[in-house]
PLY file of the C-alpha trace (Angstrom):
ply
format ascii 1.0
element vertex 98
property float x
property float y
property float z
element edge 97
property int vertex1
property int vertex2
end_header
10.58 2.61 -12.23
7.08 1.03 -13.26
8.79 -2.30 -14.66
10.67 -3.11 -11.58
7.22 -2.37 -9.99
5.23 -4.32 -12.35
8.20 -7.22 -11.59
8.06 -7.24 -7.74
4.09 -7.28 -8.21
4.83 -10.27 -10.36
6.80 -12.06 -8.03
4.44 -10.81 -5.15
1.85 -12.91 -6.87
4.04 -16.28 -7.78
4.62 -18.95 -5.44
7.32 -20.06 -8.39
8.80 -16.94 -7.78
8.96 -16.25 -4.31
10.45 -19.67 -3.88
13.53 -18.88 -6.27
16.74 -18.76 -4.75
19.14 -15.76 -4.51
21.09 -16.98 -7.82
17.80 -17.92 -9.30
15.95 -14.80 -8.70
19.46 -13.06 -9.97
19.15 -14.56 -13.24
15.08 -13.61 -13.69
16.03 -10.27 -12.68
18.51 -9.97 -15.35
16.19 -11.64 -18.19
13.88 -8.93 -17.11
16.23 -6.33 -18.15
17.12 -4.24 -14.63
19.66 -2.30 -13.78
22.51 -4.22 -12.19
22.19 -1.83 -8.89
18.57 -2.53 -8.90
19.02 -6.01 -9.00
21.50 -6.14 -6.59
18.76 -4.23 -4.07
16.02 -6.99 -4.40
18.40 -10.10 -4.42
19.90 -8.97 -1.07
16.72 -7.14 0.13
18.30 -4.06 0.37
14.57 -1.84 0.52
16.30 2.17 1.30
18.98 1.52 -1.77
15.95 0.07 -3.99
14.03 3.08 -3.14
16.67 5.63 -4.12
17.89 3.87 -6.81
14.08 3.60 -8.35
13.42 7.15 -7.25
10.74 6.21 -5.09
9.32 8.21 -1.77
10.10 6.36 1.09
7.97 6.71 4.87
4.66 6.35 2.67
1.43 5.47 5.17
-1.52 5.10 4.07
-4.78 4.92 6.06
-8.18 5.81 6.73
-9.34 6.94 10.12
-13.09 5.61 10.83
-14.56 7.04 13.88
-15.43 4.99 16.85
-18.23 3.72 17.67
-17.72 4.63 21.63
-17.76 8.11 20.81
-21.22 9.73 21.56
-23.34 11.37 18.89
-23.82 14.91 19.50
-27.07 14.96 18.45
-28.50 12.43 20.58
-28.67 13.05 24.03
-27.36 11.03 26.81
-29.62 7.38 27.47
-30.15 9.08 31.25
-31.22 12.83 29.82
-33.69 11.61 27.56
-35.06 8.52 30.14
-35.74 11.61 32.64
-36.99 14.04 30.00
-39.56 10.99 28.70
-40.75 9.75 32.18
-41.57 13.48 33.88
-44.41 14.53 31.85
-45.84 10.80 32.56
-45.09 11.05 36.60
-46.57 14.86 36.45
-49.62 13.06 35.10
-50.02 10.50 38.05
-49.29 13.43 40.52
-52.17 14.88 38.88
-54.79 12.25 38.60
-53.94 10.98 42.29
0 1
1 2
2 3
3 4
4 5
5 6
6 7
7 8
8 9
9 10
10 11
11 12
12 13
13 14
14 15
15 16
16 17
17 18
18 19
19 20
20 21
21 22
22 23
23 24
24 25
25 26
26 27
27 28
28 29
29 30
30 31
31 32
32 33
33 34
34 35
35 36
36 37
37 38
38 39
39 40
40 41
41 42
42 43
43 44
44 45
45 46
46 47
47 48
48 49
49 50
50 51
51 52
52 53
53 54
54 55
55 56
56 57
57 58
58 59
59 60
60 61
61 62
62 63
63 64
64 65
65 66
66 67
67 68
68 69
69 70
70 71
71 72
72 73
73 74
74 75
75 76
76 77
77 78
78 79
79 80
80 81
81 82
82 83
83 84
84 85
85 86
86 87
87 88
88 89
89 90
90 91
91 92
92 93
93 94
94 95
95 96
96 97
């Protein structure tokens, strides 16, 4: 499984490669040594039989879930909380020294 990896990285990476047509890529596929069902697979793009055929899991998804930066902080309190909370003391003050 890990050479017919390491060859579609290959050809991932080649411009030569990925420019090759059907007969073309055939006969690279064949210098590389594959399996003739294997090769069939990639020349007609066949990605479910290459997967069985290779052995590899298919429906793989990866991702990473970052949280929003929308969502409020609990640990901060709301812009209008903390506005009233910081202005009363200062307007009990005035009352005061009116």
């Amino acid at each position: 499984m890990s050479n017919v990896v390491d060859l579609l990285e290959k050809i991932g990476q080649s411009s030569r490669l990925q420019a090759l047509s059907g007969e073309q890529l055939a006969q690279e596929l064949s210098q590389a040594g594959l399996d003739p069902a294997v090769q069939a697979a990639i020349v007609q793009q066949r990605p479910r039989q290459l997967e069985q055929l290779i052995g590899a899991p298919s429906n793989v998804c990866c991702l990473i879930h970052a949280p929003q930066d929308d969502e409020p902080d609990e640990h901060q309190p709301d812009d209008d909380k903390s506005l009233a909370l910081s202005t009363q003391p200062h307007a009990e003050r005035i009352a005061r020294a009116g």
